[in-house]
C-alpha positions in Angstrom: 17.7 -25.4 -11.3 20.3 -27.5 -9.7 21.0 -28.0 -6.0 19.7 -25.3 -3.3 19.3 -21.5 -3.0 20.9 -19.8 -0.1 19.2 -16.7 0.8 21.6 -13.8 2.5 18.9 -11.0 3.5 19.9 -7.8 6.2 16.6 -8.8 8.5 14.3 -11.3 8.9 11.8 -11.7 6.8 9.5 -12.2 9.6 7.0 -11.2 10.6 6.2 -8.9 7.2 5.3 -5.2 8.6 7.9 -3.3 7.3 8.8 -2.7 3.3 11.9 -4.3 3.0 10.5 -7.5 5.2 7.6 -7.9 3.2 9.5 -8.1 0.1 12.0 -10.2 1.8 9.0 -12.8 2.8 6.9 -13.1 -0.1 10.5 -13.7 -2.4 11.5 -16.6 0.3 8.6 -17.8 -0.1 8.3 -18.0 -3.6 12.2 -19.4 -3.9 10.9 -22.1 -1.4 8.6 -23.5 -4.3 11.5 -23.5 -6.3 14.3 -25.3 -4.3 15.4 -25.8 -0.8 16.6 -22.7 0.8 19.1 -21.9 3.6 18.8 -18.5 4.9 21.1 -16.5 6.7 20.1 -13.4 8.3 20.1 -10.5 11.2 17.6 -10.1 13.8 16.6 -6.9 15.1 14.5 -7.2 18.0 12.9 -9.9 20.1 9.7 -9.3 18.4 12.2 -10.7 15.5 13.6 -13.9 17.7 10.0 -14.4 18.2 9.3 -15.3 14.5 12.0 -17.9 14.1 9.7 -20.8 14.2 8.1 -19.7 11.2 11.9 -19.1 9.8 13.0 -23.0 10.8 9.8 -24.5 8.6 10.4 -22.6 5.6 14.5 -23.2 5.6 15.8 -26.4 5.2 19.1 -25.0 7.6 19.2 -21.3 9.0 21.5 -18.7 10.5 19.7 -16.1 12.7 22.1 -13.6 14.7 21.2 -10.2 16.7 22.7 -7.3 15.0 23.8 -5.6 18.5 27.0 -3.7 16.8 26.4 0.3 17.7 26.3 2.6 15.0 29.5 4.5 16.5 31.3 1.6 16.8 30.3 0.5 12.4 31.4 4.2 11.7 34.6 3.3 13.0 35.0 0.8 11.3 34.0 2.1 8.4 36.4 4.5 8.0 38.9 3.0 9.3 38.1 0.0 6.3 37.3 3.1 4.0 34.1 1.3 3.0 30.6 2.3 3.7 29.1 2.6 7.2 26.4 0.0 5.9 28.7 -2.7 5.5 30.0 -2.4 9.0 26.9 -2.7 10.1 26.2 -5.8 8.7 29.3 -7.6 9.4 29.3 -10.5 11.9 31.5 -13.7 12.1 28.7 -15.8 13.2 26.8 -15.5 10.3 29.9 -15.2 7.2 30.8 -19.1 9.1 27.7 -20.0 8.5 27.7 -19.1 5.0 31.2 -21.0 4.3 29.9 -23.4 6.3 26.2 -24.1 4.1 28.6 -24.0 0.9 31.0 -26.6 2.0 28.7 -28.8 3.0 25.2 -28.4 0.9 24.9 -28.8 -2.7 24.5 -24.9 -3.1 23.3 -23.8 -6.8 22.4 -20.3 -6.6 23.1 -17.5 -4.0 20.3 -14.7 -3.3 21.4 -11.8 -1.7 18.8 -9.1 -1.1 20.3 -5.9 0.2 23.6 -4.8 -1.0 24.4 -5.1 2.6 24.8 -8.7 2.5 27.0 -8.9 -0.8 30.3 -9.2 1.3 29.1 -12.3 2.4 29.4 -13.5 -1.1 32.7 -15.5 -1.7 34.6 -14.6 -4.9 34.5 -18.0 -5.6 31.8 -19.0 -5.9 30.4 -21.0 -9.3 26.9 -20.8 -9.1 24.3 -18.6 -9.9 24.0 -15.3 -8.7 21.1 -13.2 -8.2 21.4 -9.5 -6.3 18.4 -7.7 -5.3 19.3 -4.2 -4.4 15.4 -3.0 -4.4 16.5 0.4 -4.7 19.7 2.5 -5.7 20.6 3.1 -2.1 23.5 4.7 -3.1 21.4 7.8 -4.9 19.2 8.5 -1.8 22.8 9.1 -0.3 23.3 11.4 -2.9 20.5 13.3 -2.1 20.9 13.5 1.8 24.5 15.0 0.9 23.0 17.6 -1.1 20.2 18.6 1.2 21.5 18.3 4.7 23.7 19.9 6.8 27.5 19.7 7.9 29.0 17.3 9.4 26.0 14.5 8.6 25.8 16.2 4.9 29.8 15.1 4.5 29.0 11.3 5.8 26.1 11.1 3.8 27.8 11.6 0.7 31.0 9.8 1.6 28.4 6.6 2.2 26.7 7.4 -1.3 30.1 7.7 -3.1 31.4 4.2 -1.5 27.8 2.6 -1.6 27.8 3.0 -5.5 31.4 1.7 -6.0 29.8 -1.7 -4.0 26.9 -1.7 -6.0 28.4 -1.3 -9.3 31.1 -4.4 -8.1 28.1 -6.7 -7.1 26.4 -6.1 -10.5 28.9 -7.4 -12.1 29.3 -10.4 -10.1 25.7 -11.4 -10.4 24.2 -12.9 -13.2 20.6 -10.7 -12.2 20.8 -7.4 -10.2 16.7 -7.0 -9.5 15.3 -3.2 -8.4 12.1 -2.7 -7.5 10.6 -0.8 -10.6 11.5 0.1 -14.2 12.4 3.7 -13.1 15.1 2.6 -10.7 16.6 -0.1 -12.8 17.4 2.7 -15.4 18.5 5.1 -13.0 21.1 2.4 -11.8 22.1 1.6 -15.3 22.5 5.4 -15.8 24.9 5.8 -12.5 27.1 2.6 -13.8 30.8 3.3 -15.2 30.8 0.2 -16.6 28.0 -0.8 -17.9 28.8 -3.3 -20.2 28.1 -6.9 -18.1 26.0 -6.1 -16.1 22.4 -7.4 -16.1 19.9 -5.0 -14.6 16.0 -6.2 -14.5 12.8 -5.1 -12.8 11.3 -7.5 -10.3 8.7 -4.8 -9.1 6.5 -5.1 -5.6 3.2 -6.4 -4.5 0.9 -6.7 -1.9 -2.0 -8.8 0.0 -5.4 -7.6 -1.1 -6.8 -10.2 0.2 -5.6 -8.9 3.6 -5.6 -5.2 2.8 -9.5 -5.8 2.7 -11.6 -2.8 3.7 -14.5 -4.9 4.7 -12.0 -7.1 7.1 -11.4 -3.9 8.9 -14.8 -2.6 10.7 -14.8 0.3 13.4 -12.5 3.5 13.9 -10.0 3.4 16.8 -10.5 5.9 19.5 -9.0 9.1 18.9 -10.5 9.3 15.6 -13.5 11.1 16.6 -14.4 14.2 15.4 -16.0 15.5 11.7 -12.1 15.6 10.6 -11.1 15.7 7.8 -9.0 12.9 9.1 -5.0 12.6 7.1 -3.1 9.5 7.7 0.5 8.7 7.4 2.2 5.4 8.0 5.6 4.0 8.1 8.8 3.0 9.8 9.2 6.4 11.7 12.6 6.1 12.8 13.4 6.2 9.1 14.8 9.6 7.7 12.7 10.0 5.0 9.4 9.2 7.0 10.4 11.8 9.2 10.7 13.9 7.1 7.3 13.5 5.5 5.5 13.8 8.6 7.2 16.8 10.0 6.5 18.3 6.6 2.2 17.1 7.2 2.6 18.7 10.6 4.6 21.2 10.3 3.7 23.1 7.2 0.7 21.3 5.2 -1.5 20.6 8.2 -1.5 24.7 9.2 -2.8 25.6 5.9 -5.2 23.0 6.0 -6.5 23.8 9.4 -7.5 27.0 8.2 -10.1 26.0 5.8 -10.9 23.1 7.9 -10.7 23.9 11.9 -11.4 20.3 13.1 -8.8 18.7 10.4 -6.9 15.7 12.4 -3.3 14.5 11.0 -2.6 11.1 12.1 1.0 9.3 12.4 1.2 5.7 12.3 4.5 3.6 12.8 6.8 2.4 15.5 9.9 4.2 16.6 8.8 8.1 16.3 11.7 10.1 17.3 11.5 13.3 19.9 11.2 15.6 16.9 7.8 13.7 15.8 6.4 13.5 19.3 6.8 17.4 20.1 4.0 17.8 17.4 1.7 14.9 19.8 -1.8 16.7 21.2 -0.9 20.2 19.0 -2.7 21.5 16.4 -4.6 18.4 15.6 -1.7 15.8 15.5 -1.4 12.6 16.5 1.2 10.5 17.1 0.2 6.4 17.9 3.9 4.8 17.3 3.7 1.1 16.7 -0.2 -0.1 16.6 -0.7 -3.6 16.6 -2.8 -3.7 13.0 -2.1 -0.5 11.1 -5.6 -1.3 8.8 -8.2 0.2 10.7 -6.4 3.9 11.0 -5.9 3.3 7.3 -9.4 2.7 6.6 -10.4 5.2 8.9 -8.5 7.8 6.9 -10.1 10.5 4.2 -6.9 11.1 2.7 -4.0 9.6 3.2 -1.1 11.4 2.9 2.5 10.5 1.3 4.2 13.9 1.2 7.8 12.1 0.5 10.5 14.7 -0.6 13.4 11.9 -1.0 11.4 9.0 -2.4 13.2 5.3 -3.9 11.5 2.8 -5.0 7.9 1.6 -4.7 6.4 2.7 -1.9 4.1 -0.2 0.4 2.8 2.1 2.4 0.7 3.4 -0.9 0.1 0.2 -2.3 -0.9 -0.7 1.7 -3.3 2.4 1.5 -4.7 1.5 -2.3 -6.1 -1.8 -1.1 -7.9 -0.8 1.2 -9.7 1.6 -1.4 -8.5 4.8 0.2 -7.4 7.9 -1.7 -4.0 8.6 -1.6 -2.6 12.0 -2.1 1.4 11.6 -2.7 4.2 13.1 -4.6 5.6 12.0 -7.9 8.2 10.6 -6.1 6.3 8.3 -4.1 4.3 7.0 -7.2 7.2 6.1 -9.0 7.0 2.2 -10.0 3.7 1.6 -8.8 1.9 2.3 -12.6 -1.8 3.8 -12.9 -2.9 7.3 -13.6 -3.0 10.4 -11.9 -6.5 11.3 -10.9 -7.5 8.0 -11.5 -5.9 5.6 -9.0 -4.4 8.0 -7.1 -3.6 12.2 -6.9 -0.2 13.8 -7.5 1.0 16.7 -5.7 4.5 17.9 -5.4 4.7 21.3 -3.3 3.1 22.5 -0.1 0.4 24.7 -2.0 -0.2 22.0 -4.9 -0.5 19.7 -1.6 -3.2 21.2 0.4 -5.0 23.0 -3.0 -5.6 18.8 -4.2 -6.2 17.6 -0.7 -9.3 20.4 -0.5 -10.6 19.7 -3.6 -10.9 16.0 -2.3 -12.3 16.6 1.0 -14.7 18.8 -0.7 -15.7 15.7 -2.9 -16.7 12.7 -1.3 -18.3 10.9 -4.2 -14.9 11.3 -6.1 -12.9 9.8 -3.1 -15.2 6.6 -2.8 -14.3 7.0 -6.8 -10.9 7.1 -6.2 -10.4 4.9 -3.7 -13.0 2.0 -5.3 -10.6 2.7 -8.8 -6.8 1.6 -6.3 -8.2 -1.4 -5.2 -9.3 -2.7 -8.5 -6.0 -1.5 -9.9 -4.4 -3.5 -7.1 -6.3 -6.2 -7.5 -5.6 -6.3 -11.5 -2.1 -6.0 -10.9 -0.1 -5.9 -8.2 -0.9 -8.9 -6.1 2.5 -11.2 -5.0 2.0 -13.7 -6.9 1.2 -12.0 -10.4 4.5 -10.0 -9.8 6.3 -12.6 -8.4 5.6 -15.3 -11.6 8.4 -14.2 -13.2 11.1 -14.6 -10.9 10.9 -18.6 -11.8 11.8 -17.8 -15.2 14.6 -15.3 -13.7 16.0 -18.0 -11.7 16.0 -20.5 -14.4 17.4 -18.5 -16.9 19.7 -17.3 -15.0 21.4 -20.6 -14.4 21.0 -21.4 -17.8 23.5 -18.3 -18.4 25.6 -20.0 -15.4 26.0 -23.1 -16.6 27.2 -21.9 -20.2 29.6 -19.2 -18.3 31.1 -22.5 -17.0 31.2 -24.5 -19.5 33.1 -21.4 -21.8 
């Protein structure tokens, strides 16, 4: 392609321990090999400020700001602007100079925005390539927290779906690729779209590390996991609704059931940022809540099952491919398999409500040569097909043909 990329991305992709980061980080990376990149992007923490460094050797020029702007204050805004609370939240001036600025003054050939968060950054007139990575249809989980929640967050969740597909619809058609994470979300946006014709919708699914999602790298159980079990793990960002969700549900409802049959069953949370109404179920009933743990591995591997009980699930899910590698049986719900490919008994179990849940998740604690079987199948799968840089080939063709298209736009 011609002249650099500048990547526009909602957080840093540093350091990779979160979905949309580690997505974020192997795609800079790969765009890197490509051209030089200028990156502009949010920090969230000062575990994030920590990781510029590794931000300033991989970008040729970079923006890094602290999102500090309260939620209250992008609501306001919001609907005041009558746009969606997640474009508030993402607005700074720092970092939109910064962008004017790179494209004034570098020979910028393609734009990158991943997260429809950062597509107001992109100026209307701009004459190079454009590629939009949405991962997910953001706009449908929306949807769904509308329809399943409760007044007055039920009313704001829709009002952000509504607005949030009107954005994503209007960057499709300003990009010349709109990427999703998986072939099952690419046609659900193209089914949402009132205008479809234009727009360029393609798959540019996930990976992961096997190489670091090694069981044998990860020896010994922490403490806390003693006991015959059977031990369930869940991981994740737990400040994040769905996750939430998932683990009250494990605690709540599944692990009761389960206890019944199996007195000295242990549940086990893993993620930073549990809110109060994770932490009441801490110490009760077999549950444990660890919050942030400085290698989330070793509970994986320690795990007999881990669990994915997601009721509002989009797009492919790392914490199963996470749990996969490292050649651990994974119960989860349709949802939460979407996109990742394999078979049902094979590389993984499905099970969608509370009694299909804990009648699978017996039959494979009562079965310990079929988990190793199980489990031994994932990581092959994995391995096979899902590492970064198998799924990742394709995005140099993407880019390339993507200018290609550009350049003859242009030129017409």
């Amino acid at each position: 392609m011609n002249g650099d990329i500048l990547f526009l991305a909602h957080r840093l992709p540093y350091p990779p321990d979160r979905g949309d980061k580690i997505r974020s980080h192997h795609i800079l990376r790969r765009l890197a090999r490509i051209a030089p990149v200028h990156v502009a992007t949010f920090a969230d923490s000062d575990t994030d400020w920590a990781h510029e460094p590794q931000l300033a050797e991989i970008a040729k020029t970079h923006c890094l700001v602290p999102r500090t702007k309260p939620l209250w204050r992008a609501g306001v805004e919001a609907l005041w602007a009558g746009e969606p609370v997640s474009l508030a939240a993402f607005r700074d001036v720092r970092l939109a100079e910064y962008v004017r600025q790179t494209i004034a003054n570098e020979r910028i050939g393609m734009i990158y925005i991943y997260s429809g968060q950062m597509g107001q950054y992109l100026p209307p007139d701009f004459d190079g390539t454009v590629l939009v990575d949405l991962v997910d249809v953001d706009s449908a989980k929306f949807d769904a927290y509308g329809q399943r929640g409760r007044s007055p967050r039920a009313w704001i969740d829709a009002r952000e779906g509504r607005l949030l597909r009107v954005e994503e619809e209007r960057l499709a058609h300003h990009a010349d690729r709109t990427f999703f994470v998986s072939e099952a979300e690419t046609d659900l946006f193209r089914a949402r779209l009132a205008r479809p014709v234009g727009v360029h919708a393609v798959a540019l699914r996930n990976g992961i590390d096997a190489a670091f999602f090694d069981p044998d790298e990860s020896r010994g159980r922490p403490a806390g996991f003693e006991g015959a079990g059977p031990h369930l793990v869940f991981t994740g960002q737990m400040d994040y609704a769905p996750n939430i969700a998932a683990a009250e549900r494990l605690m709540a409802r599944l692990m009761p059931k389960l206890r019944r049959r199996y007195p000295d069953a242990q549940s086990h949370i893993v993620g930073r940022n549990p809110p109060s109404s994770l932490m009441q179920f801490d110490g009760r009933d077999g549950c444990r809540i660890w919050g942030e743990v400085p290698d989330v591995r070793p509970y994986v591997a320690s795990a007999d099952i881990v669990v994915v009980p997601l009721e509002i699930a989009r797009g492919v899910q790392n914490k199963v491919l996470e749990a996969m590698a490292m050649a651990r049986p994974v119960l989860l719900t349709e949802g939460a398999a979407t996109g990742i490919g394999g078979e049902d008994g094979v590389h993984y179990i499905i099970a969608n409500s509370d009694d299909e849940i804990v009648q699978r998740a017996c039959a494979c604690i009562d079965d310990p040569v079929r988990r190793r079987g199980i489990g031994r199948a994932a990581r092959q799968f994995v391995i096979d097909s899902l590492g970064w840089e198998a799924v990742l080939a394709p995005l140099a063709a993407l880019v390339e043909k993507s200018s290609k298209r550009s350049e003859s736009r242009d030129a017409a």
